[in-house]
C-alpha positions as CSV (number, residue, x, y, z in Angstrom):
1,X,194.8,44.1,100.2
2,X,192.0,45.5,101.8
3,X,190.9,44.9,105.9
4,X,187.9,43.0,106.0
5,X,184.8,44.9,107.2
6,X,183.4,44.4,110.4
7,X,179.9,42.5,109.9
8,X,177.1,45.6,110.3
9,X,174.4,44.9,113.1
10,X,170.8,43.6,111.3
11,X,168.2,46.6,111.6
12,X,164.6,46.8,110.9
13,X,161.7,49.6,110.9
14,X,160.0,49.9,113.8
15,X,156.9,51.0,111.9
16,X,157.0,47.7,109.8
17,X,157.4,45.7,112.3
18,X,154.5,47.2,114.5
19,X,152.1,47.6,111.5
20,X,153.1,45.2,109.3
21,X,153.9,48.3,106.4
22,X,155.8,51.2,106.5
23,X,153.4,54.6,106.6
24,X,151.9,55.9,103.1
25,X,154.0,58.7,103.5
26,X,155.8,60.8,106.0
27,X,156.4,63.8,103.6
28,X,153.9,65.6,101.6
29,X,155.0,68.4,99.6
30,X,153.2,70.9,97.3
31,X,156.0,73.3,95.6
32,X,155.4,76.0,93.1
33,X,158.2,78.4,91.1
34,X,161.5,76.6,89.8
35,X,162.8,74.2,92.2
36,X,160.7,71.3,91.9
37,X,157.4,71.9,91.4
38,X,154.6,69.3,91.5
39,X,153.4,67.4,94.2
40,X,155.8,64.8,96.2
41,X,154.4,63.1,98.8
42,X,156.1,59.4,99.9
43,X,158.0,57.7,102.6
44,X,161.6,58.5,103.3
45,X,162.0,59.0,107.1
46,X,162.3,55.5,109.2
47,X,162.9,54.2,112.4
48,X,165.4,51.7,112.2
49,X,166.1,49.3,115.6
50,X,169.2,47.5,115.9
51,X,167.9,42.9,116.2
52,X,167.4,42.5,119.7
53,X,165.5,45.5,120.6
54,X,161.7,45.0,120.7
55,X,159.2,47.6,119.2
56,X,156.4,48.2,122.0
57,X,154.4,50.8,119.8
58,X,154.5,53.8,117.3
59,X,152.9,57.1,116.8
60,X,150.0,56.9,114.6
61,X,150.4,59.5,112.0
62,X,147.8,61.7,110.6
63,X,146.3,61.3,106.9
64,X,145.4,62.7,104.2
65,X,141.6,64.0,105.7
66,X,143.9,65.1,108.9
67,X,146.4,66.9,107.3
68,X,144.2,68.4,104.3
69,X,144.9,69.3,100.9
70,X,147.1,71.6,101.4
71,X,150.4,69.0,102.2
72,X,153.2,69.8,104.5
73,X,153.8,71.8,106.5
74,X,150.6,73.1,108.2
75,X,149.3,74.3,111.1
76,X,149.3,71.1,113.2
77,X,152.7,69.8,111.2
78,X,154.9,72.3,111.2
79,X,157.4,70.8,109.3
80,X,157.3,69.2,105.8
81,X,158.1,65.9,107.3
82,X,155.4,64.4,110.2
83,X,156.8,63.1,113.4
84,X,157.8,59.6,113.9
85,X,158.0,58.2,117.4
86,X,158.3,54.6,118.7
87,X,158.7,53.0,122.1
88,X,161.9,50.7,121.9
89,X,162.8,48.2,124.6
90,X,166.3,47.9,124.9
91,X,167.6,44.0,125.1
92,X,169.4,43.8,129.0
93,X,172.9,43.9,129.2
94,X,173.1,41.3,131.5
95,X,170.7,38.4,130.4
96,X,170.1,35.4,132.9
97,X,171.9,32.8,132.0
């Protein structure tokens, strides 16, 4: 018989919760030759916060008019991924009763 697993603590994304959505993307690439070619450009990095932090605000990210045609990385991005940043308030460790 198998242990029981311990119950896993309830996340959500910071950027959801903050802007209602998760961003358009937060990778955009553009890849010629053999591995994968084509455009990909979606959302696969996230914040997640454990329930009972609170979300004060996140980094807005650039866009597409930002960024330019071109996709990930740039100049300004120099990684194929953008930068996600969020200001999390950690719940107290000793709450009044």
């Amino acid at each position: 018989e198998l242990p029981e697993l311990p119950e896993l603590p309830k996340m959500f994304s910071a950027y959801e919760a903050v802007l209602g959505s998760e961003p358009s993307f937060t990778t955009w690439k553009i890849r010629s030759g053999d591995y994968k070619p084509g455009e990909a450009k979606t959302t696969i990095d996230y914040i997640l916060v454990s329930e009972g932090c609170e979300v004060d605000g996140v980094r807005t990210l650039d866009d597409e008019t930002v960024i330019g045609p071109a996709g990930l990385p740039s100049q300004a991005h120099p990684s194929d991924h953008l930068m996600l940043r969020a200001t999390i308030r950690l719940p107290s460790l000793n709450p009044k009763p």
